[in-house]
TIROMAR-710977 format. One line per field, with one value per atom (N, C-alpha, C): residue in one letter; chain; atom name; x, z, y. Coordinates in steps of 0.1 Angstrom, whole numbers. Each point is the difference from the previous one (the first is absolute). Last residue first. Example, Ala and Ser with C-alpha at 12.3 -4.5 7.8 and 13.67 -1.06 7.14 Angstrom:
BEGIN
aa	s:s:s:a:a:a
ch	A:A:A:A:A:A
at	N:CA:C:N:CA:C
px	128:9:-8:3:-9:9
pz	71:0:8:-1:0:0
py	-22:11:11:-57:12:12
//
This chain:
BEGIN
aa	x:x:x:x:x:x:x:x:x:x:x:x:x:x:x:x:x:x:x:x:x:x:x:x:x:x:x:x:x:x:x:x:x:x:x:x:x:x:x:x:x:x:x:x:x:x:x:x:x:x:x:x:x:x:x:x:x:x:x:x:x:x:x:x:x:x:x:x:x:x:x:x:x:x:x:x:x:x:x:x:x:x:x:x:x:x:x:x:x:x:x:x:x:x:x:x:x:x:x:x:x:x:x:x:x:x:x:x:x:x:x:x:x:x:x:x:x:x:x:x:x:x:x:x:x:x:x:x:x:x:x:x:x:x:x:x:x:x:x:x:x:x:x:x:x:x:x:x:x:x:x:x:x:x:x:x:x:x:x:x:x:x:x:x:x:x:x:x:x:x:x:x:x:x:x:x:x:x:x:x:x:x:x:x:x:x:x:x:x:x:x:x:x:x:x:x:x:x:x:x:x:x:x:x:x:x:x:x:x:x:x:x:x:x:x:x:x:x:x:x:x:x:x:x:x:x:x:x:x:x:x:x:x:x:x:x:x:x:x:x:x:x:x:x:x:x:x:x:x:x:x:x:x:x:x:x:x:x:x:x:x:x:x:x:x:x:x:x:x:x:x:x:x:x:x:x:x:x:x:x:x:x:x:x:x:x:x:x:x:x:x:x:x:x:x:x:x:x:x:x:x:x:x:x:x:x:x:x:x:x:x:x:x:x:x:x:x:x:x:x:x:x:x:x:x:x:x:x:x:x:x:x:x:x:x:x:x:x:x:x:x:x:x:x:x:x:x:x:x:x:x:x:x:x:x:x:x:x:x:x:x:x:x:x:x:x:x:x:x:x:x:x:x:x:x:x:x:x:x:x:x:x:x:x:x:x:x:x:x:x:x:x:x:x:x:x:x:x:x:x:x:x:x:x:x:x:x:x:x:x:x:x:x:x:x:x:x:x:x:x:x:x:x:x:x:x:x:x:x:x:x:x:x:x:x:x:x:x:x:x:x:x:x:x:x:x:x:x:x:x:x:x:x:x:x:x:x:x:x:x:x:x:x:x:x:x:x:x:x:x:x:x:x:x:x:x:x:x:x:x:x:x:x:x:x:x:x:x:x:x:x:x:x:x:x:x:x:x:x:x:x:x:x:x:x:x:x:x:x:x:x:x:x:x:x:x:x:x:x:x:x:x:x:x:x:x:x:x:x:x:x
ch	A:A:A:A:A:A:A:A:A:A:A:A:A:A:A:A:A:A:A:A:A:A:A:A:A:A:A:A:A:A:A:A:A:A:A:A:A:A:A:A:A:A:A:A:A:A:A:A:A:A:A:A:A:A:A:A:A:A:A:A:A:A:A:A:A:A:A:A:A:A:A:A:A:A:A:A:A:A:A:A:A:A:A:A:A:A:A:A:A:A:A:A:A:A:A:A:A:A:A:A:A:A:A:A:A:A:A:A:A:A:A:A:A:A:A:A:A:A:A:A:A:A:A:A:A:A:A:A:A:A:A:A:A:A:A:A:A:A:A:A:A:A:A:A:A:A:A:A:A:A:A:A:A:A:A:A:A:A:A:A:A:A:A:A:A:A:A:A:A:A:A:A:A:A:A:A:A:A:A:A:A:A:A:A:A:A:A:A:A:A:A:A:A:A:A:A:A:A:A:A:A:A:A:A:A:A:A:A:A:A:A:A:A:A:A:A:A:A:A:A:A:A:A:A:A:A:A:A:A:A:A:A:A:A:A:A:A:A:A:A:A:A:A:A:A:A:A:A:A:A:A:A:A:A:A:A:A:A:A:A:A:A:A:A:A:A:A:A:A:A:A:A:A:A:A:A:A:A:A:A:A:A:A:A:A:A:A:A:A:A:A:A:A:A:A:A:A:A:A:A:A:A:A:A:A:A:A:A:A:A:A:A:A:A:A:A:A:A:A:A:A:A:A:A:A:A:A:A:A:A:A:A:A:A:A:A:A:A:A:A:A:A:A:A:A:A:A:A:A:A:A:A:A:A:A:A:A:A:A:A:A:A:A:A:A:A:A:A:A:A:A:A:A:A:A:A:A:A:A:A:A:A:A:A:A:A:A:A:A:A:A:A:A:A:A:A:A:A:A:A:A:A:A:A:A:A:A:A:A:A:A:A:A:A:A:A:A:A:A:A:A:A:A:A:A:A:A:A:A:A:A:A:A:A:A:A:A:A:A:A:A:A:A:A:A:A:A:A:A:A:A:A:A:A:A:A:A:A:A:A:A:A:A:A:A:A:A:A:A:A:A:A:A:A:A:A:A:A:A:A:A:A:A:A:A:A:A:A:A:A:A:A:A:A:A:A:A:A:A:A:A:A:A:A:A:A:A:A:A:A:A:A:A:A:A:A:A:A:A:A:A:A:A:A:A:A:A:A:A:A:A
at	N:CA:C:N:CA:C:N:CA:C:N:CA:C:N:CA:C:N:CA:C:N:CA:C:N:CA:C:N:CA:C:N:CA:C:N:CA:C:N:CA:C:N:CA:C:N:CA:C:N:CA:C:N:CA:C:N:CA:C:N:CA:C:N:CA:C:N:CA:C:N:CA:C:N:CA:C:N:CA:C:N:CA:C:N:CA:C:N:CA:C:N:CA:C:N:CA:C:N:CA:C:N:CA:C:N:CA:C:N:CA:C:N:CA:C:N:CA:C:N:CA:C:N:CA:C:N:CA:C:N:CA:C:N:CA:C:N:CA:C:N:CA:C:N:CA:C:N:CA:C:N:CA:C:N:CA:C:N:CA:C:N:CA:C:N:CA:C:N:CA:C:N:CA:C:N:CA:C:N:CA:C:N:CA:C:N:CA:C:N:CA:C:N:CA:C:N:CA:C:N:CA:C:N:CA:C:N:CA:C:N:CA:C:N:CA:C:N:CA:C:N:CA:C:N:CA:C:N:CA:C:N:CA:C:N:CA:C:N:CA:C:N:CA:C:N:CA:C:N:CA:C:N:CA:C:N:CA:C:N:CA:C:N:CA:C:N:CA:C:N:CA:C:N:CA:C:N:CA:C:N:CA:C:N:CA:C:N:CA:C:N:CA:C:N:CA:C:N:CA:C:N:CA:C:N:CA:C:N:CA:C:N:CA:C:N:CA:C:N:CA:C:N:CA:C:N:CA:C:N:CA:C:N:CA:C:N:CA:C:N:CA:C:N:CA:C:N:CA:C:N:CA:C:N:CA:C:N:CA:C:N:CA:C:N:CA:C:N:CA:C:N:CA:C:N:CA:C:N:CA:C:N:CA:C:N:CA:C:N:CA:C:N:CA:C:N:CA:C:N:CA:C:N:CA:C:N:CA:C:N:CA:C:N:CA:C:N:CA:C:N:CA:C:N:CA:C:N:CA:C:N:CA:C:N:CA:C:N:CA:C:N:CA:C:N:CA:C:N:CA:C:N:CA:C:N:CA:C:N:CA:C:N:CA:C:N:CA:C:N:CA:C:N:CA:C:N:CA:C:N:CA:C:N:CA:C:N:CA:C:N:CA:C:N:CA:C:N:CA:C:N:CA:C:N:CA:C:N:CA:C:N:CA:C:N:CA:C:N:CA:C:N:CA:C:N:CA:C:N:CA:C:N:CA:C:N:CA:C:N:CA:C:N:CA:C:N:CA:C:N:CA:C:N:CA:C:N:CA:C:N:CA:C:N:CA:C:N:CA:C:N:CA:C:N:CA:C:N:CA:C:N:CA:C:N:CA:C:N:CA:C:N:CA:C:N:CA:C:N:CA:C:N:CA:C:N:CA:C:N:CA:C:N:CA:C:N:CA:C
px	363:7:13:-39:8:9:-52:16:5:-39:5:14:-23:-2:3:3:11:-4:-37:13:7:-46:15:8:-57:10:19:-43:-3:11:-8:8:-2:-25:-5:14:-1:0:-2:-15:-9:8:24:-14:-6:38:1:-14:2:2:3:-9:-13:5:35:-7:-12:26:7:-10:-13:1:5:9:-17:-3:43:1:-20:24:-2:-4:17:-14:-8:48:-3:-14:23:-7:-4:26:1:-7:-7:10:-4:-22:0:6:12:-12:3:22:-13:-8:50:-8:-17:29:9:-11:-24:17:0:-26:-2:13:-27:13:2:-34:-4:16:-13:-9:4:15:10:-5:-10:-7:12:-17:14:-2:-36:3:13:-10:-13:2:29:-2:-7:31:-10:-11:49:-8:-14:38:-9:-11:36:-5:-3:7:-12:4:21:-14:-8:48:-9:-14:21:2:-5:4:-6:-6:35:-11:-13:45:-4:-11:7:-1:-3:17:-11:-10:42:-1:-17:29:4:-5:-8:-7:4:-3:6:-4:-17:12:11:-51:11:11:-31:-7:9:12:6:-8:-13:14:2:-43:2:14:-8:-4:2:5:14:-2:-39:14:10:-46:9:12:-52:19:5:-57:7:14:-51:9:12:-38:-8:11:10:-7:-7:51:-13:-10:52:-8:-17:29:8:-13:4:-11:1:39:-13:-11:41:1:-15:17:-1:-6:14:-14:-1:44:-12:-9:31:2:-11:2:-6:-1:25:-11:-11:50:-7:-18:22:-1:-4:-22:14:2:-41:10:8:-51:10:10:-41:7:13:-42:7:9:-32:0:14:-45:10:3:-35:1:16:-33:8:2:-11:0:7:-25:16:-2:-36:11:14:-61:15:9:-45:0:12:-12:2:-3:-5:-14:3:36:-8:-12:22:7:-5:-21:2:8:1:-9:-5:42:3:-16:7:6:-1:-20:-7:3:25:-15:-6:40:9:-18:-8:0:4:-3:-13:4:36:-4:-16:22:1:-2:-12:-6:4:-3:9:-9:-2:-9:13:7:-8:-6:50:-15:-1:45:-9:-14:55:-11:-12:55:-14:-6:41:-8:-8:19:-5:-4:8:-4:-2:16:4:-1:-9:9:11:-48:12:13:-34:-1:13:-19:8:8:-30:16:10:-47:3:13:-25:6:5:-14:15:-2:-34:15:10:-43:4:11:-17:5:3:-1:-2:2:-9:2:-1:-9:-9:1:40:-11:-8:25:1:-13:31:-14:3:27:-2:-13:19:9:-1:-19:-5:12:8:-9:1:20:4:-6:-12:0:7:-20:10:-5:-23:-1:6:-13:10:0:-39:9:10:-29:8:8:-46:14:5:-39:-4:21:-26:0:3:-3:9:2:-27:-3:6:-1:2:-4:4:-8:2:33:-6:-6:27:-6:-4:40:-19:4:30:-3:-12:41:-14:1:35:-4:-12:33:-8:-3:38:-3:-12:16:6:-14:28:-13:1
pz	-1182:-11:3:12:8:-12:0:-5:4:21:-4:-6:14:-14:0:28:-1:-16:22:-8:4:12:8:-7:-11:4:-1:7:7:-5:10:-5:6:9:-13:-6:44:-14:-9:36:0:-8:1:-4:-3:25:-12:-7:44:-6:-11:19:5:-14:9:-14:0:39:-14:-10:40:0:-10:5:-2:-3:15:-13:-3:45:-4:-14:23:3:-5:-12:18:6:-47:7:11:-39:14:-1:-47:14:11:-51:13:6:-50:9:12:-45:3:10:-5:-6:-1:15:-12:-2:40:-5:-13:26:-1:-6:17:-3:4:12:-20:0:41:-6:-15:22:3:-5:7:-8:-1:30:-8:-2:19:-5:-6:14:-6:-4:37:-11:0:28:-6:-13:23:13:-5:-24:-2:12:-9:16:-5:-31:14:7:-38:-4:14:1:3:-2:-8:17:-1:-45:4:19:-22:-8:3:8:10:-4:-30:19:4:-43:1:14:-23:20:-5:-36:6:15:-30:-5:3:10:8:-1:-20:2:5:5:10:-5:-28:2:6:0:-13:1:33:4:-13:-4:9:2:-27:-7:10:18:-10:-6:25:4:-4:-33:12:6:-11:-8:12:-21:15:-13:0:-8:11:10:-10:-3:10:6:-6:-10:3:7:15:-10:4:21:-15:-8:49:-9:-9:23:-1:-9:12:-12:-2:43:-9:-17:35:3:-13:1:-6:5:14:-16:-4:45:-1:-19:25:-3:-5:2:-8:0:34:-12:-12:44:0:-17:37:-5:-9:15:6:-3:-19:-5:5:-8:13:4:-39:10:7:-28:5:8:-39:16:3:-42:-1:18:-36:12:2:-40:3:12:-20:-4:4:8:3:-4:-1:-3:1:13:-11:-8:50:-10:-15:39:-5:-11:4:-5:-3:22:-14:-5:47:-1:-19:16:3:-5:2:-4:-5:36:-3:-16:36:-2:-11:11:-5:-3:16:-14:-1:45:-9:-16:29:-1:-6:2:-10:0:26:-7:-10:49:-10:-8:51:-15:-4:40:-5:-17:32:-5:-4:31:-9:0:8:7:-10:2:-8:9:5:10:-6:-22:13:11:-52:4:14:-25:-10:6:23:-10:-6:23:9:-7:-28:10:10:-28:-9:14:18:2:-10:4:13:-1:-36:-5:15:0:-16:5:26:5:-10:-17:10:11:-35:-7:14:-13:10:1:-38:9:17:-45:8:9:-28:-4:14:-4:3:-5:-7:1:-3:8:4:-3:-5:1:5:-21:2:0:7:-11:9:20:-15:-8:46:-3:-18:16:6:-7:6:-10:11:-5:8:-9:4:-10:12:-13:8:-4:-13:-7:13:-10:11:-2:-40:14:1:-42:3:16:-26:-1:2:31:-12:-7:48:-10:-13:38:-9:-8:48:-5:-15:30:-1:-6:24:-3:-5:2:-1:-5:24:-7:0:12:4:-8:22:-14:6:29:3:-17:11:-1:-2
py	-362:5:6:-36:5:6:-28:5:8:-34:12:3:-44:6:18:-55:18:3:-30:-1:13:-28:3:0:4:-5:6:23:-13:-14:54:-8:-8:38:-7:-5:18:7:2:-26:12:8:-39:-5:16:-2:2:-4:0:14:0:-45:10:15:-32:0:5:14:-2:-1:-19:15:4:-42:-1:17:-13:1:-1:25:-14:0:40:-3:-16:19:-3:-1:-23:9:4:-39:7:16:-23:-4:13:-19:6:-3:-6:-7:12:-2:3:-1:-6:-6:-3:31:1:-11:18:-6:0:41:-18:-2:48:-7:-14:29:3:-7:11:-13:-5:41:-14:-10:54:-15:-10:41:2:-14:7:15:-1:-42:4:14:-14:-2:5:16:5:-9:-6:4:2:-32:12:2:-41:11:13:-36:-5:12:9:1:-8:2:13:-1:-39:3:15:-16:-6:2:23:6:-6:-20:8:12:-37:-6:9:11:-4:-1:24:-1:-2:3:-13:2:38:-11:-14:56:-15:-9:41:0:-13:12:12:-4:-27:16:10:-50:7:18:-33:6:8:-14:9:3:-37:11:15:-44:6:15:-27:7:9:-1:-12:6:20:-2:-6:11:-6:2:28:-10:0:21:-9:-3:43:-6:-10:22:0:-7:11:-14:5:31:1:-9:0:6:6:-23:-8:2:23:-7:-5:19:7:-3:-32:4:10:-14:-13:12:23:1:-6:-5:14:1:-38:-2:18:3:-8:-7:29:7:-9:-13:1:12:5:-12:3:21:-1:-10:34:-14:-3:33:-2:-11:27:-11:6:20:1:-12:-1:3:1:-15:17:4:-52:7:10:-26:9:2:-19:-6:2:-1:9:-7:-16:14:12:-49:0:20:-20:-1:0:-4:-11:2:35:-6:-14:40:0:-11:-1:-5:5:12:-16:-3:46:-3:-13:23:0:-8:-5:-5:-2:33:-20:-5:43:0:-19:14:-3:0:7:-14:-3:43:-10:-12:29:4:-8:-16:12:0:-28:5:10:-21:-14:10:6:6:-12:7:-9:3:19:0:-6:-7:7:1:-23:13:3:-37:-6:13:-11:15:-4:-36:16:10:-50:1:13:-2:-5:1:4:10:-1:-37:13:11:-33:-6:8:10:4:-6:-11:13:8:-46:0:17:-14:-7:2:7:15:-6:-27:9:11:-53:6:17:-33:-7:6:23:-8:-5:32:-10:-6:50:-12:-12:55:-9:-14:48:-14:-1:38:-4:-15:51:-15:-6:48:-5:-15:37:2:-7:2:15:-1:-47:12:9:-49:12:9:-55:11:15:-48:11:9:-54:12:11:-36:3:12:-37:10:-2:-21:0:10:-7:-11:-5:34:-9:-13:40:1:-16:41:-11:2:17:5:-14:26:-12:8:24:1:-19:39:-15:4:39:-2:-19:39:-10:-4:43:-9:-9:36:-3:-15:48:-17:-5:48:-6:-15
//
């Protein structure tokens, strides 16, 4: 049975966001800039025989999901994903929806979470190529020195999501036990 993939678009308050959704869950969603070229170049990349749908069921949930979220009505996202990469970046992603909602941990903090508290950098490199922000929170991870760094949806986007957490300002205040 030849395995399929679902594109869609999805309005949100940060723009018109790209989503990849497989038979095992959400496996891409893309920021604004150009979202149905990011998830036709996913495609090419993972699944280049799929066969390609415009609707699922779960791509309406990721919706319906994302749009509780901007409205402040959701905190936890409960969607299956689909998280293509390396075993270490898999450990970081994993890790991510560990850090509640409304509070940010620094790098370090995240390597120390899987164990690998000198692979700051590369904690850093996985957190840019999380295939799924916003559903697996990356936002929520700033520098040792409170401030905002690097984000693949640009740092404006960053302090957008942490704002709608209600952190307005930039410290690593989660404790890591």
């Amino acid at each position: 049975m030849k395995r399929t993939v679902c594109i869609g678009t999805i309005d949100t308050k940060l723009g018109v966001l790209g989503a990849v959704v497989t038979d095992l869950g959400l496996a891409l969603l893309t920021f604004p800039s150009d979202p149905v070229d990011e998830c036709e170049m996913w495609i090419r990349k993972w699944e280049p025989s799929a066969g390609v749908i415009s609707h699922s069921p779960l791509l309406d949930e990721v919706r319906n999901q994302l749009s509780d979220y901007f409205a402040g009505r959701l905190r936890t996202f409960t969607l299956p994903l689909d998280m293509r990469g390396t075993p270490f970046q898999k450990d970081v992603w994993q890790a991510l929806p560990q850090i509640p909602y409304g509070t940010t941990v620094s790098y370090g903090q995240v390597a120390n979470m899987i164990g690998k508290p000198k692979a700051v950098r590369a904690v850093g490199a996985a957190n840019g190529a999380n295939p799924v922000p916003i559903i697996v929170p990356c936002h929520r991870v700033i520098g040792s020195n409170g401030k905002l760094t690097g984000y693949t949806g640009g740092l404006s986007i960053k302090q957008f999501l942490l704002e709608l957490e209600g952190v307005h300002r930039f410290a690593a205040e989660f404790t890591v036990s």
